[in-house]
Structures are given as C-alpha cells and as structure tokens.
TORFIRO-364107 format. One line per field, with one value per residue (C-alpha): residue number from 0; z, y, x. Coordinates in Angstrom, 2 decimals. Layout:
<tortors>
nr = NUM|...
up = Z|...
north = Y|...
east = X|...
</tortors>
This chain:
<tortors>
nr = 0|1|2|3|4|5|6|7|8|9|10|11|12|13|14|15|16|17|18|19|20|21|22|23|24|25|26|27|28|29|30|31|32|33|34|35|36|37|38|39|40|41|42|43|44|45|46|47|48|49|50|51|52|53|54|55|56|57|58|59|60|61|62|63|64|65|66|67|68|69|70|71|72|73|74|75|76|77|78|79|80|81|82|83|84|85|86|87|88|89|90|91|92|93|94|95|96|97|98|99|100|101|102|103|104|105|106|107|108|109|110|111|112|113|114|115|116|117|118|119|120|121|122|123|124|125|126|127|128|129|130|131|132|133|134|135|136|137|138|139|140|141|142|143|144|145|146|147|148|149|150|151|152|153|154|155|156|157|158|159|160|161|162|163|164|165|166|167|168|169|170|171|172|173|174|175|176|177|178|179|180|181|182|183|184|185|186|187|188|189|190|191|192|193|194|195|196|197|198|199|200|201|202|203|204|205|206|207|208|209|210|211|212|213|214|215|216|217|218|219|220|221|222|223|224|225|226|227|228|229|230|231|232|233|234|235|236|237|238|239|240|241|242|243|244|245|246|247|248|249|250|251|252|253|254|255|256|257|258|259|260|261|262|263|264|265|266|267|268|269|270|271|272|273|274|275|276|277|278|279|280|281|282|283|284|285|286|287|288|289|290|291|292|293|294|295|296|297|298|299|300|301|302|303|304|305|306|307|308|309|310|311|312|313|314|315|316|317|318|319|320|321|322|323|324|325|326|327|328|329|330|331|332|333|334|335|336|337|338|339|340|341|342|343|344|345|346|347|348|349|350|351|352|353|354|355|356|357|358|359|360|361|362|363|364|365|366|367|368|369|370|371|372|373|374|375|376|377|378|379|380|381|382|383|384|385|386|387|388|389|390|391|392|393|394|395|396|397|398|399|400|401|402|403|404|405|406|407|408|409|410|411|412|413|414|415|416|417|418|419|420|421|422|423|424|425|426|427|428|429|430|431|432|433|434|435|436|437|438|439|440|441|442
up = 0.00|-0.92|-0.14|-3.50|-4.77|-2.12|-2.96|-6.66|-5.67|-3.61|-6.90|-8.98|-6.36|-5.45|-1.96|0.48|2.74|6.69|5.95|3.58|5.77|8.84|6.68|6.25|9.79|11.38|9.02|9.56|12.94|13.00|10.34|7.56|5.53|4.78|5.10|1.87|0.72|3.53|2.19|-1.08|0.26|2.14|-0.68|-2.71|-0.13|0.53|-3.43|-3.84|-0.11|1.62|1.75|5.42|5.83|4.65|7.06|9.97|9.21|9.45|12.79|14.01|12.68|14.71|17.64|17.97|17.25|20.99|24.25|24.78|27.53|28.64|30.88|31.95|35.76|35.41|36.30|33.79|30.46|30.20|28.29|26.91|25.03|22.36|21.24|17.62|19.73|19.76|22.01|25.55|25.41|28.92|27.87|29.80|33.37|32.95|31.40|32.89|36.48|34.97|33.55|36.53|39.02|36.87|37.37|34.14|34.91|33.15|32.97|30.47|28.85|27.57|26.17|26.25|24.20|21.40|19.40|20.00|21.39|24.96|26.38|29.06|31.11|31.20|32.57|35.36|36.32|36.90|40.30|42.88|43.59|40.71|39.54|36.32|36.06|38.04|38.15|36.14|39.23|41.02|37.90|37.62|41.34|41.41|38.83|40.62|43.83|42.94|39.03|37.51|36.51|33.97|33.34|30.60|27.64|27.67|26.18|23.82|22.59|19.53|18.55|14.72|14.80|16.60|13.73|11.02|11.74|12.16|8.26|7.02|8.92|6.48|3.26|2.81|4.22|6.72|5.07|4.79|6.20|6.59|7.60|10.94|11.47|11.45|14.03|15.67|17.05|16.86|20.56|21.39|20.70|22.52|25.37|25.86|26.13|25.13|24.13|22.58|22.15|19.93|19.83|16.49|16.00|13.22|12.04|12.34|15.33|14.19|12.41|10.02|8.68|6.94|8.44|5.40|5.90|9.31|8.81|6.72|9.23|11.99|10.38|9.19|12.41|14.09|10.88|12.15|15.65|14.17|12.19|15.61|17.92|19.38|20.50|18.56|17.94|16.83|17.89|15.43|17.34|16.41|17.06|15.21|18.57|22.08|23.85|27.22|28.28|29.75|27.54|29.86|32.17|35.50|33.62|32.38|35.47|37.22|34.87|34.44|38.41|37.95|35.50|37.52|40.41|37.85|37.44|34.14|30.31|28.76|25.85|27.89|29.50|26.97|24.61|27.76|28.79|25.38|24.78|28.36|26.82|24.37|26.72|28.78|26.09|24.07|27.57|28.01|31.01|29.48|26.61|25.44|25.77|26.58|29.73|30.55|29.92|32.83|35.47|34.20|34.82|38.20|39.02|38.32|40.51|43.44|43.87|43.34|40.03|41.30|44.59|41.97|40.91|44.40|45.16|41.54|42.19|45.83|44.81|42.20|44.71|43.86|46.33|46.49|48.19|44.22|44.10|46.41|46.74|43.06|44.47|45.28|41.29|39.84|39.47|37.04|38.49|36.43|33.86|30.71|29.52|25.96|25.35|22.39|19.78|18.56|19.35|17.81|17.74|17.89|14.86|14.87|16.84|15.58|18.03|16.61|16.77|20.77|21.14|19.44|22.31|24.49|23.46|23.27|27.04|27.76|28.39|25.58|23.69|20.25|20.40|22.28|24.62|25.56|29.35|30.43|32.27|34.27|35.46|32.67|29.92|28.37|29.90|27.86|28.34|25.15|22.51|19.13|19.42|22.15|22.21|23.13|23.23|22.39|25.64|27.23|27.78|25.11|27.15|29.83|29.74|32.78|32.51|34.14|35.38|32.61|30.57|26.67|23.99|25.92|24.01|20.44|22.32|23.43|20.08|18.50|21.12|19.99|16.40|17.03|17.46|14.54|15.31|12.93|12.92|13.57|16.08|13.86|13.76|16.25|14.60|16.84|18.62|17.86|14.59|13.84|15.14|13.59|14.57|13.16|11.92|9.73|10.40|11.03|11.30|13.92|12.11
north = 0.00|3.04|6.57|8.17|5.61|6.28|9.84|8.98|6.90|9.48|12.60|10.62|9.74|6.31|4.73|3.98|1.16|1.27|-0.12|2.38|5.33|3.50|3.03|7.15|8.28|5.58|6.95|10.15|9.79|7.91|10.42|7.73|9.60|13.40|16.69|17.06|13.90|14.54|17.66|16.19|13.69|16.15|18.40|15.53|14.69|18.73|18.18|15.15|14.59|11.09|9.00|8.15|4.84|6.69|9.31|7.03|4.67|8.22|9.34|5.61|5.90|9.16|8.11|4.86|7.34|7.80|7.03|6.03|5.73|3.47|4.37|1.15|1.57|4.04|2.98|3.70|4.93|8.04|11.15|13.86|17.49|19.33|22.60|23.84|27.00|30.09|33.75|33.59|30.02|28.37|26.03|22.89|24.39|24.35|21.21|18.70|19.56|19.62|16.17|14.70|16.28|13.77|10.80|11.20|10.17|13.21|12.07|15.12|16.20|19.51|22.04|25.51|28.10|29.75|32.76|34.47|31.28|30.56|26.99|25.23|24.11|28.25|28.66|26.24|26.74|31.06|29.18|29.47|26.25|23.89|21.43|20.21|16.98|14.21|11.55|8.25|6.13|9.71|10.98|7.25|7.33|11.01|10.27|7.12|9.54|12.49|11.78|14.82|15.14|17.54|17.59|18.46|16.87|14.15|15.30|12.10|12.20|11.73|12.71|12.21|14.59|17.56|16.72|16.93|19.98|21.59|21.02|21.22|25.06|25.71|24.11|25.98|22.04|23.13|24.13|20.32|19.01|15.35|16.54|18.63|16.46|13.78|15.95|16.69|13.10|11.62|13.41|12.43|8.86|8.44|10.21|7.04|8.57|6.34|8.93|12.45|15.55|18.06|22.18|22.91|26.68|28.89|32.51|35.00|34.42|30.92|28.78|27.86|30.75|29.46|26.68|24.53|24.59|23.69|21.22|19.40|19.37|18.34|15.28|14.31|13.99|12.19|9.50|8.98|8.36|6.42|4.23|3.31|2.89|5.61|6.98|10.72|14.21|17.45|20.05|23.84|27.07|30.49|32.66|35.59|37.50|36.14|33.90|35.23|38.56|37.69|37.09|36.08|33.44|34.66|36.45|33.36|31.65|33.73|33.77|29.91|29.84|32.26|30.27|26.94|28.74|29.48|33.18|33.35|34.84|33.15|32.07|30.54|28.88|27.48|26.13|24.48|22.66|21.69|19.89|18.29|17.01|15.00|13.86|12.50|10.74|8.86|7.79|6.57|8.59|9.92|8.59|12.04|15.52|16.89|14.42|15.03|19.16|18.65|16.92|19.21|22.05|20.78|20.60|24.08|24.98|22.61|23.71|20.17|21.33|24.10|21.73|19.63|22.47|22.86|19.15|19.20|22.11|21.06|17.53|19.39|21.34|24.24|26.69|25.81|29.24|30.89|29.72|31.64|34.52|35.44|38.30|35.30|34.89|36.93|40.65|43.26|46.49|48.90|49.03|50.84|51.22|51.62|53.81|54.49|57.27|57.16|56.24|53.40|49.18|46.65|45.67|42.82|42.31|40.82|38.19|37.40|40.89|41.08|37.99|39.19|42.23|39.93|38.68|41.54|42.61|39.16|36.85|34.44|33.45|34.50|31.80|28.63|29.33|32.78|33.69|34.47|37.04|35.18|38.66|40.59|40.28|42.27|42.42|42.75|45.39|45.59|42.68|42.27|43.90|45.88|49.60|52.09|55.96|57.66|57.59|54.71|51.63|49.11|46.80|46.96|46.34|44.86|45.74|45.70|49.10|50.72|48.36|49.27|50.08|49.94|53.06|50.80|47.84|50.13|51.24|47.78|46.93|50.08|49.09|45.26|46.60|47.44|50.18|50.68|52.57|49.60|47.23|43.53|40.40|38.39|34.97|32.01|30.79|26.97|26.43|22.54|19.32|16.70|12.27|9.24|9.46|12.82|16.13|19.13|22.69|24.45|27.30
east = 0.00|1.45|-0.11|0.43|-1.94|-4.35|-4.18|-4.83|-7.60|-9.26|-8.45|-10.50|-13.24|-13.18|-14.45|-11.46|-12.01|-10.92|-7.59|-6.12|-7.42|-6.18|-2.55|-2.56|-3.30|-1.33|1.22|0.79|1.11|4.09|6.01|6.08|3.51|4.97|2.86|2.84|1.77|-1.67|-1.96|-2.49|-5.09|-6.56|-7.55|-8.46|-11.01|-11.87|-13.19|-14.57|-16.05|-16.45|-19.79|-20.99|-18.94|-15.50|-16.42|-17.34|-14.07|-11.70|-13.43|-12.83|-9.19|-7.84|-10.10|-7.71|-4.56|-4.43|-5.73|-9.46|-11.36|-13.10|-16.10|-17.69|-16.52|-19.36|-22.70|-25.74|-25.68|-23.43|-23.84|-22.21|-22.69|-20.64|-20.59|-19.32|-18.42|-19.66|-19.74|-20.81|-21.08|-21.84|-23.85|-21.44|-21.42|-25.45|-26.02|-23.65|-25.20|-28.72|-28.69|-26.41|-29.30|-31.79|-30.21|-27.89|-23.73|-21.93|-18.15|-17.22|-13.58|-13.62|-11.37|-9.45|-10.25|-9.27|-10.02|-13.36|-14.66|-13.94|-13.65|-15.35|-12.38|-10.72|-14.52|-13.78|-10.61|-12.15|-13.64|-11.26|-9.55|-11.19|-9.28|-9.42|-6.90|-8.08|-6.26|-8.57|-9.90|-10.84|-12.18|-14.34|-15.46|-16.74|-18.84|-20.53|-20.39|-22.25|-22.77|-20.53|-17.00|-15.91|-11.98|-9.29|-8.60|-5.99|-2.88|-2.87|-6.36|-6.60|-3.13|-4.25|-6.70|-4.47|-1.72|-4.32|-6.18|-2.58|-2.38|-5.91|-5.90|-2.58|-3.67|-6.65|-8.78|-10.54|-13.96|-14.30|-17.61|-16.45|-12.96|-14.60|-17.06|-15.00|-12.87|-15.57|-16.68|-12.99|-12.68|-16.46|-15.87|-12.76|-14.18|-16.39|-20.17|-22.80|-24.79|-23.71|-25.95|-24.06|-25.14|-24.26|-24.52|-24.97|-24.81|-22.56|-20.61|-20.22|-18.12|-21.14|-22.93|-26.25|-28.70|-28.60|-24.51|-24.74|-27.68|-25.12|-22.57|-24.87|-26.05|-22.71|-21.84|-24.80|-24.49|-20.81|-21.90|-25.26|-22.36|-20.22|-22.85|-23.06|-26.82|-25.93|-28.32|-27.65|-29.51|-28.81|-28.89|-28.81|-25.74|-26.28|-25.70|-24.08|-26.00|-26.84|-25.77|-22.17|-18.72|-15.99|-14.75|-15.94|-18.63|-19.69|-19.54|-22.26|-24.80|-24.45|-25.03|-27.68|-29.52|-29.16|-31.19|-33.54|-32.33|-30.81|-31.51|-34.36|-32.43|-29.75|-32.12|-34.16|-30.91|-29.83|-33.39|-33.16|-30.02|-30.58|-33.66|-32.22|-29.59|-32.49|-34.27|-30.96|-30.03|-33.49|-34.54|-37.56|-39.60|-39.90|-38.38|-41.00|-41.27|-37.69|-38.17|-40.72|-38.01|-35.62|-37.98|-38.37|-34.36|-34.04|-37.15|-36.17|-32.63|-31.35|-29.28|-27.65|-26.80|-25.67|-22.99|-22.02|-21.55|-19.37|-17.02|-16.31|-15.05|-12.60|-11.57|-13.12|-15.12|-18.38|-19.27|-19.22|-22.99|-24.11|-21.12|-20.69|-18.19|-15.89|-15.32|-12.75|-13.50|-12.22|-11.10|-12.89|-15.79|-16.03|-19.85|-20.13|-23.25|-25.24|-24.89|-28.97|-31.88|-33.55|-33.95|-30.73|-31.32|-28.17|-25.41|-21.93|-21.69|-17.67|-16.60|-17.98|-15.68|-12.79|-13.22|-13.57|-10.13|-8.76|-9.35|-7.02|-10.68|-9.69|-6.42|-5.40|-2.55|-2.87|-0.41|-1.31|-2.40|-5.90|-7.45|-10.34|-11.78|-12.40|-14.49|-18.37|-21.60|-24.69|-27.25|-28.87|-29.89|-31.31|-35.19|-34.38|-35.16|-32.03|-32.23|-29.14|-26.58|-27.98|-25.41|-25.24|-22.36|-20.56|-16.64|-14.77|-11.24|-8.14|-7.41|-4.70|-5.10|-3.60|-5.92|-9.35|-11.21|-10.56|-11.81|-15.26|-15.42|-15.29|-18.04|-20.12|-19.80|-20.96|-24.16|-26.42|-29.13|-32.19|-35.21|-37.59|-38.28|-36.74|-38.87|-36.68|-34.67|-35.58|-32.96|-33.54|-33.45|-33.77|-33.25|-31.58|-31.40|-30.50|-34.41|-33.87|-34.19|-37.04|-36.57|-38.68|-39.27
</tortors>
C-alpha cells in the first residue's frame, strides 16, 4: 500500500475502505507519511467529499490514534454534550449539572479556548480552587459519587486529529464538512459517552454561517456516531448575537449559576433545557423531551441542580461558596460602559466581533499558549429587538485598570451593534433538530 496511490484513488473519487485510511493516519502519525503527501489527500477529499462509511471509518481511525477511555466503571448509560463554539457560550457548566441532578452520569472532557470562542475548562478553572486533572480512578469514582465530573482533555487524545487539523488550517482544508465532522466526534468517541448531544450553532458568530450549511454538518456527524454505535443528535442554534448577556470566564460563570437557580436569560435557559432534553431521552430517562423538559424544569425549581454544581465544584476542589457569593469569582477592576450614539432598535449584533473584544481585554487566547485574564471580559445590556435611546449603555466592559488600547476595544463593542429605525422580527434561537431518523426545522 502506498499513499500516492491512495491519494490517486481518492483525486478521482473512489471509496477507500478502513484499511487504507487507517494506513494514512497511522502513518501520519508515525512520520512515515509526509505533510505534503496529507496535504495532497486532504484536498483531494476537501473536493470530492467522503460518503458516510469513509467518514465514519476516518473518525474511528484518529479516535484509535491515541488514548481512549473506557467508561464502563461508570454505572448507567453516560452522556455527553458538544458545542461547535460560539460567544458567551456556557452552555457545559449548565447542562452537565442539569442532567447529573436527573439521574444522568456526566463524565465530560472539555477544552481551552481559542479565538473568539472561549472553552469550558478556562470557565472552570475562573472558580477558585477547581481542579481540572483528576487523576482516572478519582475521575471514575466522582462520577458514581455524585454523578458529575468535567476535566481536561488528555494530552494524547486523539493525537491524529491535533496533527491533522494543524495542516488542514494551512492548506486551505478546513472548510471540509467530513474533515470537521469527522474531528468533531474523533474526541467524542474516545471520550467514551454512550450517548452524545451536539449544539451545532450557526450565524454569524459561528463557524457555520447558513442553516442549510450547518444542517449538513450536523447530520454528518450524528451518521458517524449512528455508524459506531453511538446513541448521537444534533440540535442547530442560532448565534447571530451572544448567547446570554455575559462574555468572559468569570462572567460566564455567574450567569451559568444564575440560570441553575432558575435566574438566568431566557435564551440561555431554553438552549440548555433543550439539549438536556435530548440527553435525557438517548439515555433513556424519558420517553420524550417533553417528559424530561418537565423533570428538568423541576431541578431548576427545586434547587437540586444548582446543589448539583455545588456538590461538583467542591469535589474538584473548587469553592463551592461561588454559588451563592458570586463576588468570590474573579472581578475586574474597572468598567467601561459603551453607550449608544442614537436612538432606535438593535437591529443585529456581531456576536464574533464582541468575542474578538472579548479577546482583546485578555478573556480568551489569540494563540494557544497565551495567558488568560479570568476577570475581565463584556456584559450585555442591550440585545437584538431591544429599544435604546441615544446615551444609554449598550455593554458593559470589565477591565483591568490601565489596561492598553481599551477606548478601540469600546469602540469595536459600539460598532458590534447594529441600530435601525424599527423594532426587527426576532430569529428564533432553535433552529432545527436533527437524529439518526432525519431532520425538522422548527421554524
């Protein structure tokens, strides 16, 4: 077998089985295969796509370039969530504690961030004290204990994939749907869930701008995890403006608190009680969502999902005082509102350019290696359909006091925001839903 061939093979669009795309990761990995021979194969594939069982067989492939793990010293079916990432993103510290607080083991690795999308574990590790490596048998029993565990991502997880998308984002191969989704659920399958709920979003603060682009995505990626075995839905949401009101770690952290006591934004809330839904029903908790909506409804009413947080961040080590102290988070020094220059409606806001602020202020990274700034970050006062008069504050800024280059960063903010003379008809924030059975838009 000889990758050249392979190549060739794929050029002219033939069907590669599992052993020749086993042969080039495996020799990828290894160094045997050259960059520019993948490069080759991966703009041969960028053109002339993969059908479901190539795609499935190239997720299987990287998954097995690394460690897996193997969750079966966890009792019950587990489950876990992905987002595509997006701006002011919490959905993680909200759903992991919702589901666990049903009955549902979350035993979760998530990610840093990078960019203008933050990650769950800087989000985390903005608590005072949380720890986010546990070692495997600790990380096993504190799920059976209290049913939640959320920690990093092992450093050889899927080795294939990290080496891959290092050359796809330099060749031009990353627009690839079976190349990210194959990404994608590569980390989701070596993470060992049985079932996986996935938040693809979409707009302009995403990495998928249209519906019927991310509709694609979304259901190449629950056919991959249909193909292995894995119970798999997508579920499309709109971000075409932040979700929530807070961008930022500690930020982030408060409102996610706030909406497991029942306290946070409506659309936070409802993208959350959604995705927990279809936790609940692949797992087989519920028949339905809407049955599982109901006991979800119920944790958030009781108090027994935000104990749930509580009961999570004290076994990482974390200070389980934050739920009901917020002030114990992180806190900027000084705030910077941005205000208004007319009257009118947000008409749209630019979700990415609010993140790339947010960024910019030191609340995400612009390389991977770059420090972060738990503390400061945007608050929201104003969102699409909301009226403003001239002067009034669009977004708050939390800042560190002297920091460089803050009135560009408040002007950036200011010009995120689109102001018309009419109140807009409001996009819904779920867009469609998409299983193993097909898909349907909700609107």
């Amino acid at each position: 077998m000889r990758a050249v061939d392979l190549i060739q093979k794929k050029r002219n669009g033939g069907t590669l089985s599992y052993d020749e795309i086993a042969y080039l990761i495996n020799g990828y990995c290894k160094g045997d295969i050259p960059d520019y021979q993948m490069s080759a194969w991966a703009m041969a594939v960028y053109f002339q796509g993969m059908n479901k069982k190539e795609t499935a067989d190239l997720t299987m492939a990287m998954a097995h370039s690394g460690d897996t793990v193997d969750l079966s010293p966890i009792r019950g079916m587990k489950a876990d969530k992905h987002s595509t990432g997006g701006v002011g993103d919490k959905t993680t510290l909200i759903v992991a504690p919702l589901v666990a607080a049903i009955g549902i083991p979350v035993a979760k690795m998530s990610g840093k961030g990078l960019g203008h999308t933050g990650g769950t574990i800087d989000k985390l590790e903005a608590i005072p004290g949380l720890r986010t490596e546990l070692a495997r048998d600790d990380f096993f029993e504190q799920v059976n204990e209290i049913g939640i565990a959320v920690v990093g991502q092992s450093g050889n997880l899927t080795p294939a994939d990290k080496k891959l998308y290092a050359l796809r984002d330099v060749t031009a191969t990353v627009e690839s749907i079976p190349l990210i989704a194959s990404s994608v659920m590569s980390k989701k399958i070596a993470a060992g869930a049985d079932a996986i709920v996935l938040d693809v979003k979409t707009g302009s603060g995403a990495f998928m701008k249209s519906l019927e682009d991310s509709e694609t995505l979304a259901k190449a990626m629950v056919d991959i995890g249909t193909e292995v075995g894995r119970k798999t839905a997508a579920v499309i949401s709109d971000m075409d403006q932040p979700l929530g009101f807070a961008i930022g770690n500690a930020l982030e952290v408060q409102e996610a608190i706030a909406t497991l006591r029942g306290e946070g934004p409506e659309d936070l809330e409802q993208l959350c009680l959604t995705l927990a839904a279809h936790m609940a029903v692949l797992t087989g908790r519920t028949e339905t969502t809407e049955e599982a909506e109901e006991l979800l409804r119920e944790a958030l009413r009781s108090g027994a999902a935000s104990a749930k947080f509580r009961a999570f961040a004290a076994a990482q080590g974390g200070d389980p005082n934050v739920i009901d102290n917020p002030e114990l988070l992180p806190q900027a020094e000084d705030t910077i509102e941005v205000l208004a220059a007319e009257d009118g409606w947000v008409a749209a806001i630019q979700a990415e350019q609010l993140g790339l602020a947010a960024m910019k202020l030191g609340a995400g990274r612009a390389a991977k290696d770059d420090p972060i700034d738990y503390a400061v970050g945007i608050t929201l006062r104003k969102k699409v359909g909301d009226q403003v008069r001239s002067g009034e504050t669009l977004a708050v800024l939390h800042v560190r006091r002297g920091a460089v280059g803050l009135e560009a960063i408040a002007e950036e903010t200011r010009e995120a925001y689109s102001i018309g003379s009419r109140q807009p008809v409001p996009r819904p924030l779920l867009l469609s839903i998409v299983t193993a059975e097909g898909s349907v838009r909700l609107s």
